[in-house]
N, C-alpha and C positions, 0 to 999 in steps of 0.2 A: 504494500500500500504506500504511496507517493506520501511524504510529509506535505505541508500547508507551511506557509512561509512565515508565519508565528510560531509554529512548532519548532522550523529551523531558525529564528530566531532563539529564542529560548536555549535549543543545542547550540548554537554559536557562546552564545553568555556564558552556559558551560563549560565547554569545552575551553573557551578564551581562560576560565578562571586557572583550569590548571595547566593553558599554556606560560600562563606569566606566572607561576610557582617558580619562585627563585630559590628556595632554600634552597641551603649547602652551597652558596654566594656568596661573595663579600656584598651585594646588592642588597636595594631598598626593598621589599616585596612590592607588587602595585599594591599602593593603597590609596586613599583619598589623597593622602600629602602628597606623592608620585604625581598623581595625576594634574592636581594645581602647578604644582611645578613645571611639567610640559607646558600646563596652557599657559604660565607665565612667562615660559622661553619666546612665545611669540612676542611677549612683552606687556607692559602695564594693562592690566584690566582691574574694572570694578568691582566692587561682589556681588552688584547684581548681573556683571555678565559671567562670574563666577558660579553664585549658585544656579542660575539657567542651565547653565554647563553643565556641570555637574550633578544637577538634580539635586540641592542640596537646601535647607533651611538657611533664614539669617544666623540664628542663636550657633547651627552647627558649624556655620562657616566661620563666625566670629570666635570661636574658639577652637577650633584648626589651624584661623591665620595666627590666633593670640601668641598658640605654640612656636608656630615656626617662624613668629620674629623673635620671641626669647632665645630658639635654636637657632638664627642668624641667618636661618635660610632663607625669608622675604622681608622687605620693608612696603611700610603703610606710608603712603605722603597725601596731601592734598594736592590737588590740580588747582597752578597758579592762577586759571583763570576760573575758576570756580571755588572759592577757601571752603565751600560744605562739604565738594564732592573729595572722595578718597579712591585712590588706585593701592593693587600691592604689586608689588616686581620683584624680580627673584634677584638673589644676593647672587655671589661668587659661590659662597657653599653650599647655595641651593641649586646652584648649578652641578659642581660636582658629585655632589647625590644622583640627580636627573642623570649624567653623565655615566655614571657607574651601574646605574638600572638598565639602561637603555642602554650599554655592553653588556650585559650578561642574559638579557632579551634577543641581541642579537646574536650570541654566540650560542643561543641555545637554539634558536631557529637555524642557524647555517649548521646546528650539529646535525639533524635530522636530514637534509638534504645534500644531496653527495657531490653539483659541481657547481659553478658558476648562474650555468644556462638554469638550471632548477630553482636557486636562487633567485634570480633576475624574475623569472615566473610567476614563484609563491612572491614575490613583494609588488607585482603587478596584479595579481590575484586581491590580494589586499587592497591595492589602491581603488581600483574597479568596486569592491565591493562596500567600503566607504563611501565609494562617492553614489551607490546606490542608496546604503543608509541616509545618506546627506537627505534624503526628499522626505525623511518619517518624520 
């Protein structure tokens, strides 16, 4: 019997969970901090385009970023032409974190496939399949 494409969603969500299993890594596991962190490498966002993102509350966001400017990984400024609105951006060591996840994600993907050309593939596979989710 053919799945339905919320079904393979769902298996995707899955299945994603224990592709990005990092243990036995020096790496971050994905977690929510991981993930802020990528969307902060594109650079300054709000937290309301943060929790969009993310799917996340205010309360949960404001004490996620709380942490990871005590841990040095993001700063909070206000926008000079706006002193109400606030951005956060990623530090240097929250970059390094993002840096060190995001090697051991990809060495764990190019262990499974055995040359270049299969590589080249599964990350075009990926892309395509993103930018299908892009339309939900």
């Amino acid at each position: 019997m053919r799945k339905s494409a919320g079904e393979l969603l769902i298996e995707l969500n899955i299945a994603s969970r224990s592709a990005c299993d990092l243990s036995g890594t020096h790496a971050e596991p994905l977690t929510l901090r991981v993930k802020l962190l990528y969307l902060l490498s594109g650079g300054p966002l709000s937290p309301a385009e943060l929790m969009d993102r993310l799917c996340m509350v205010k309360s949960n966001l404001a004490l996620l970023t709380g942490k990871m400017q005590r841990d040095g990984e993001l700063t909070k400024t206000r926008r000079p032409e706006d002193r109400r609105a606030v951005v956060y951006a990623i530090t240097e060591k929250g970059m390094e974190v993002l840096k060190r996840t995001v090697i051991a994600l990809e060495d764990k993907f190019k262990g499974i496939l055995t040359n270049e050309k299969e590589y080249d593939e599964g990350v075009s596979k990926f892309g395509a399949v993103l930018d299908l989710l892009s339309f939900l």
